[in-house]
N, C-alpha and C positions, 0 to 999 in steps of 0.2 A: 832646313829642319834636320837635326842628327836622325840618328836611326833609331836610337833608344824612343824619343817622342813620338817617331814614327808607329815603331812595334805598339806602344803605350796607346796611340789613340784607337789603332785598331782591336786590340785586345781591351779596353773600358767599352767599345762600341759593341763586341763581340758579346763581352760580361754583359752589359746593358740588355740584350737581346736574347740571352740564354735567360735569364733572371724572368724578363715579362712573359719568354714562352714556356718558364716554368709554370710559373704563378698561371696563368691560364689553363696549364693542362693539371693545376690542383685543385683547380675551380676557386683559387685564392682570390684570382682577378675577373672582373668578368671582360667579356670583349670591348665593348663598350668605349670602357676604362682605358683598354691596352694600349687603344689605338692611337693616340697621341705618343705613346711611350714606343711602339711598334715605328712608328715613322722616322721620332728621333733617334733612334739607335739607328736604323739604316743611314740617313742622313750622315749620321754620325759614321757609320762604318765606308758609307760612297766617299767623304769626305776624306776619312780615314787612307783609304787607300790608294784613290787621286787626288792629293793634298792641292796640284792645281787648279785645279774644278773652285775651290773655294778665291786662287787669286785671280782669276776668268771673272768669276761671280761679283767681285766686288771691284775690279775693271769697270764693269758691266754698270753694275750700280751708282759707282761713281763713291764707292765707301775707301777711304787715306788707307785703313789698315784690315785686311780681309779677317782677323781677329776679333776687330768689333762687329761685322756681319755673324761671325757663330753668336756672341753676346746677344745681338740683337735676336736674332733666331732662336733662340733659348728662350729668352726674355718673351717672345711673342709665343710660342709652345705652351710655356706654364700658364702664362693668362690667358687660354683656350681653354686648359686645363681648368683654370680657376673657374672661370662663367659656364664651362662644361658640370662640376660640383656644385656651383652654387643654385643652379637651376633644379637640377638634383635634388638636395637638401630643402630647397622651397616646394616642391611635390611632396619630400618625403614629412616634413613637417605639416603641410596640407591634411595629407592622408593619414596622417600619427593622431592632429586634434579631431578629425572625423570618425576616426577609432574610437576616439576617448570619451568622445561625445555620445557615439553610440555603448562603448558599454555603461556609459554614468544610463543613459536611458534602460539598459537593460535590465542593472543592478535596482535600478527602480522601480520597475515594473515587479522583478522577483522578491523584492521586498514586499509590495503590497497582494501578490499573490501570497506570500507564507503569511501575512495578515489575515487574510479572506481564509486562507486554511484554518489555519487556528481559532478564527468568531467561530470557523461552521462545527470543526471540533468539540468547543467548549458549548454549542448549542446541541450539541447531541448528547453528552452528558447531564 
């Protein structure tokens, strides 16, 4: 590996890692969220800076090219990521039509209260 690729993985791991402990402390991300992104950057930066840890790793594994192990590792990250969101979205859509439910019920009730206001109005008249 040259040293340009070198500097490069550690500096995108670095970036990687500055970026979500931004977005954390601007309350942009929440924790939750980060922590998938918090791992891969270290990952990424332990990797980074003992590049043989990854040809150990995939020694170990029994993986031809220790490049396809990051691939693979990426690829399983996001789909944590994925079923981590989409669980997510199925509470937040749960709780959005139970929202919407209760204010259709609300908006209905104050319809027939400004009804009953107005009979007793036009009956005091």
């Amino acid at each position: 590996m040259s040293l340009l690729t070198y500097i490069f993985g550690i500096l995108a791991a670095l970036l990687t890692l500055g970026v979500v402990i931004e977005m954390l402390r601007r309350g942009r991300m929440r924790e939750r969220h980060a922590i998938w992104w918090l791992v891969a950057g270290t990952l990424a930066l332990i990797i980074g800076i003992f590049p043989q840890i990854l040809d150990w790793l995939g020694g170990l594994i029994g993986v031809g090219l220790p490049v396809n192990l990051v691939f693979f590792v990426s690829i399983a990250v996001l789909f944590l990521v994925c079923i981590q969101h989409s669980s997510e979205l199925t509470q937040l859509e749960s709780k959005t039509r139970t929202l919407a439910e209760r204010h259709a019920i609300q908006q209905l009730e104050l319809e027939e209260l400004k009804a009953q206001v107005a009979a007793l109005t036009q009956k005091k008249d």
